[in-house]
C-alpha positions in Angstrom: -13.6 -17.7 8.1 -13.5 -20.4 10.5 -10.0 -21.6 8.9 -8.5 -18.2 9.6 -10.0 -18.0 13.6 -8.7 -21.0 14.0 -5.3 -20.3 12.4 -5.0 -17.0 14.4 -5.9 -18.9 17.8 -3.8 -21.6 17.5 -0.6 -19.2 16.9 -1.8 -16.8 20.0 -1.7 -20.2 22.1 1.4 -21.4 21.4 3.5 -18.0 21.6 4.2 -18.4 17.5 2.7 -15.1 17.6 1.7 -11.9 20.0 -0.5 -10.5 17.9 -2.4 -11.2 15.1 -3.9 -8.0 12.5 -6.4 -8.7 11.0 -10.5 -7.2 10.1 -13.2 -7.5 13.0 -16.8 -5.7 12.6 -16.5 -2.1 13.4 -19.6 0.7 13.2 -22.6 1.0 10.6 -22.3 -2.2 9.2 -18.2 -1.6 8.3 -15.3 -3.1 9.0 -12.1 -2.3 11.2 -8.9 -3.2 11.8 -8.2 -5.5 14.9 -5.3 -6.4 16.9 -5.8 -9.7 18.7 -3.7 -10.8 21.2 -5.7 -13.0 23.6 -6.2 -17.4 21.9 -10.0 -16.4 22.8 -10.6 -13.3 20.9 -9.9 -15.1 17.7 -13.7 -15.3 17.1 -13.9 -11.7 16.3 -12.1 -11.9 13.3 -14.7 -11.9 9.8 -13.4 -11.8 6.4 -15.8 -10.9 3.9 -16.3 -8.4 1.0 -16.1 -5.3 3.4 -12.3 -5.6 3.7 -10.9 -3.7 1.9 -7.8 -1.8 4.1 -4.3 -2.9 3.2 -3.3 -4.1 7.1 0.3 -4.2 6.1 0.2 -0.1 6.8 0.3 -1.3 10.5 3.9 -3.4 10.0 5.9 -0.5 11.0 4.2 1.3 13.7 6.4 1.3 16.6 3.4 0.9 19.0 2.5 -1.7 17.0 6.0 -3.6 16.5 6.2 -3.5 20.4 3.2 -5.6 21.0 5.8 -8.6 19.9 5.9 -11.0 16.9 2.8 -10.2 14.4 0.7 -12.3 12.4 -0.8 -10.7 9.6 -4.1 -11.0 7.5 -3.1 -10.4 4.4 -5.3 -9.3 1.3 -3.7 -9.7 -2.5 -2.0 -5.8 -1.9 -0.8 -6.4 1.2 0.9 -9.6 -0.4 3.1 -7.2 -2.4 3.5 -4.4 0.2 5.2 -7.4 2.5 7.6 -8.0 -0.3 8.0 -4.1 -1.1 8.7 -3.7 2.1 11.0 -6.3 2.5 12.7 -5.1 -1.0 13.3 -1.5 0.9 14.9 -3.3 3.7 12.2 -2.8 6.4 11.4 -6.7 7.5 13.0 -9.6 6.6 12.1 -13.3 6.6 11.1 -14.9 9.4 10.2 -11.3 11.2 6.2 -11.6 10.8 3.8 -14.7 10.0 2.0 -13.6 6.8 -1.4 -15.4 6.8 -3.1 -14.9 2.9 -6.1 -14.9 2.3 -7.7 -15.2 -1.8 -10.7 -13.7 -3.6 -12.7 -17.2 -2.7 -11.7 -16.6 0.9 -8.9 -19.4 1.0 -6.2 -19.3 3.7 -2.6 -19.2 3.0 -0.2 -20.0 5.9 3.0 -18.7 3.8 6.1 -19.7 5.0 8.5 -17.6 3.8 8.9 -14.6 1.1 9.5 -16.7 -1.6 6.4 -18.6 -1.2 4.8 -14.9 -0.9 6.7 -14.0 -4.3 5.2 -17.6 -5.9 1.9 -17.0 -5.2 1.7 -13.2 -6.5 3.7 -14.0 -9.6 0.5 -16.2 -10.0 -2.1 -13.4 -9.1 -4.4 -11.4 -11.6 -3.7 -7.9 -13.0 -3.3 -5.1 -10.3 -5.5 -2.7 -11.6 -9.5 -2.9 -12.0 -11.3 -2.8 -15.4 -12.5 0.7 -14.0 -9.2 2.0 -13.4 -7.7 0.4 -16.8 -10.6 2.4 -18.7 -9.8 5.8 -16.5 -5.4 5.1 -16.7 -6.3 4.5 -20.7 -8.3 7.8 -21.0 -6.0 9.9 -19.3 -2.5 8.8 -21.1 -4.9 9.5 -24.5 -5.3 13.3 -23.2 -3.0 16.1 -24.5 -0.6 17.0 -21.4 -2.7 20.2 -21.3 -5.9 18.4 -20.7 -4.1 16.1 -18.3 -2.8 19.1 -16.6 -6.0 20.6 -16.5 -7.7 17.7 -15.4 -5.3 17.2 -12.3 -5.3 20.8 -11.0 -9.3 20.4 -11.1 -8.7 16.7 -9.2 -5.7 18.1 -6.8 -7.3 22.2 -6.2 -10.2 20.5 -4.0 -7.4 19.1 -1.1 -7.4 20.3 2.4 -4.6 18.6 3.4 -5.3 16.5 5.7 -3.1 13.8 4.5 -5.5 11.0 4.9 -3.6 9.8 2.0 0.0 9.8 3.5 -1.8 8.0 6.7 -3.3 4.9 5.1 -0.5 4.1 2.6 2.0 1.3 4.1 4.8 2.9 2.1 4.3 6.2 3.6 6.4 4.9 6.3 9.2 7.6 7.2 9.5 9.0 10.2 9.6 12.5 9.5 7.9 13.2 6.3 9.0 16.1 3.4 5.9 18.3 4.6 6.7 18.7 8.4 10.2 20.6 7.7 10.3 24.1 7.7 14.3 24.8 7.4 13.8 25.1 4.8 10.3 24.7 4.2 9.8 22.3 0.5 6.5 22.2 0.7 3.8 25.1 1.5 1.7 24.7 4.5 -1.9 26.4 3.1 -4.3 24.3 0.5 -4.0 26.5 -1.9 -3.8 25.3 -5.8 0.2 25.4 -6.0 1.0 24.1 -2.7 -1.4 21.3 -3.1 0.1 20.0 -6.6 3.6 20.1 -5.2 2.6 18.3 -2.1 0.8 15.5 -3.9 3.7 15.0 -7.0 6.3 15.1 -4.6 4.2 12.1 -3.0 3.6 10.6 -6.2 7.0 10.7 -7.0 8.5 9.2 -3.9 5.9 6.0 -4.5 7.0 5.8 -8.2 7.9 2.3 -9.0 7.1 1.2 -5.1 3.4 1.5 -5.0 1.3 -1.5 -5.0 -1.9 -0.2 -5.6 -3.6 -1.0 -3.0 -5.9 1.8 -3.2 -6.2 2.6 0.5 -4.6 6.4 -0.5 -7.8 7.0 -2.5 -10.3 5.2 -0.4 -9.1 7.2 2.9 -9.8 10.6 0.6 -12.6 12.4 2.4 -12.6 14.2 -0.9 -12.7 10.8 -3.6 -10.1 12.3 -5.4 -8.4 9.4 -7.2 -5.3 9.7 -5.9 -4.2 6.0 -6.5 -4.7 6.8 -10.2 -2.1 9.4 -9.9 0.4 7.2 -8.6 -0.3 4.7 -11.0 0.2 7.0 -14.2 4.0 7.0 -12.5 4.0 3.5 -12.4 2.8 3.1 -15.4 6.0 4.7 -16.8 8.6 3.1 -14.8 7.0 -0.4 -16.2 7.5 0.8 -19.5 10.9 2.4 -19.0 12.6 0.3 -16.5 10.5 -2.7 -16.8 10.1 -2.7 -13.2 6.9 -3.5 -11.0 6.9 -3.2 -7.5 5.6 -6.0 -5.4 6.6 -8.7 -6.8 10.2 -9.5 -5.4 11.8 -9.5 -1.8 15.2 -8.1 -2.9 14.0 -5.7 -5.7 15.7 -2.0 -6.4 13.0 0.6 -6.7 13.3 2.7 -9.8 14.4 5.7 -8.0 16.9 4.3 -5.7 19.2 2.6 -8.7 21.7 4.2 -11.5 22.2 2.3 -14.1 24.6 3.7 -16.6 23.0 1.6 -19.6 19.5 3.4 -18.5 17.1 4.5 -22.0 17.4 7.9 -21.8 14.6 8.5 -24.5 12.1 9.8 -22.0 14.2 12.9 -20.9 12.5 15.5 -23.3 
């Protein structure tokens, strides 16, 4: 921890950076997000067990981007959502200071994306054992027990799109839900307008999400919502071969045409 103070104060005094994201101590024991800007607010950064929030969500606020240069704490996920994002054209190298930080608690100072792309290449599996043993017991379902089983998960939604908030590649500025001419998706929670809200969101992070979690975590509701995008990525990897995360100039799945595409999958 000390490493990363010291790191984050010595870019605030020499101008490298404006402001550096990273995890302070929040309310009942938690965590929060923190934006330092000031060399001697450096010491209320912590890094310990309790952070869990992918910071990179932050990246492409405008209030935030206005603050000037950032310096980011960056967890394994938010590793990959730098290079997603870079992928989809949304920073580029050079833009922000990406300062990793490992299970052990190790400090990276990366100094460019393909240093970023080195290290995750080198990273662990992206899923948990948990979520491995709940991914294998679904795809082992009939589709009508898997449809059953996600109109159970997806009827208990309010909408308050907790979900869209906290995801760091729910970044566009006006999103499917808020147009009404014509209207795609139905205001009420109500059983079909929540399942059309939440694959249409599924879809859109197919073969872009990085698993971070934070979509499920921010769920008043703990309805595993990470687990549905992940059955999507799940088949991208196995159609396309493609994983998101991983590559600074990647194609998503869904933004590429390739005429030699397999085609077996189209029933």
């Amino acid at each position: 921890m000390d490493a990363l103070r010291n790191k984050a104060r010595e870019l605030l005094e020499n101008k490298l950076a404006q402001v550096v994201i990273g995890y302070g101590e929040g309310s009942l024991g938690r965590v929060r997000p923190v934006f330092v800007k000031e060399p001697a607010a450096a010491v209320k950064l912590v890094y310990d067990g309790r952070c869990l929030q992918n910071l990179a969500t932050y990246l492409l606020k405008p209030e935030v981007k206005k603050m000037g240069k950032i310096a980011l704490v960056a967890k394994p996920a938010a590793l990959k959502t730098v290079l997603q994002l870079a992928a989809e054209n949304q920073i580029v190298n050079g833009e922000i200071i990406v300062l990793g930080v490992t299970a052990d608690g190790k400090l990276i100072d990366f100094p460019d994306f393909k240093a970023i792309e080195a290290h995750v290449a080198a990273s662990g599996p992206d899923l948990s054992p948990e979520e491995l043993a709940v991914l294998d017991r679904l795809s082992h379902m009939s589709v009508e027990e898997r449809w059953a089983y996600w109109q159970e998960q997806l009827s208990r939604c309010f909408k308050c799109y907790a979900c869209r908030a906290a995801c760091p590649l729910c970044y566009c500025t006006r999103c499917t839900v808020e147009c009404n001419q014509p209207q795609w998706i139905p205001v009420p929670a109500h059983d079909l307008g929540n399942l059309e809200w939440h694959v249409m969101r599924a879809m859109h992070l197919a073969g872009r999400c990085v698993n971070c979690g934070d979509c499920g975590r921010a769920c008043p509701l703990d309805i595993p919502l990470n687990l549905l995008t992940q059955m999507l990525v799940k088949g991208v990897g196995e159609h396309f071969g493609q994983r998101a995360g991983i590559s600074a100039t990647l194609d998503h799945a869904l933004s590429t045409f390739k005429p030699n595409d397999k085609e077996n999958f189209i029933g």
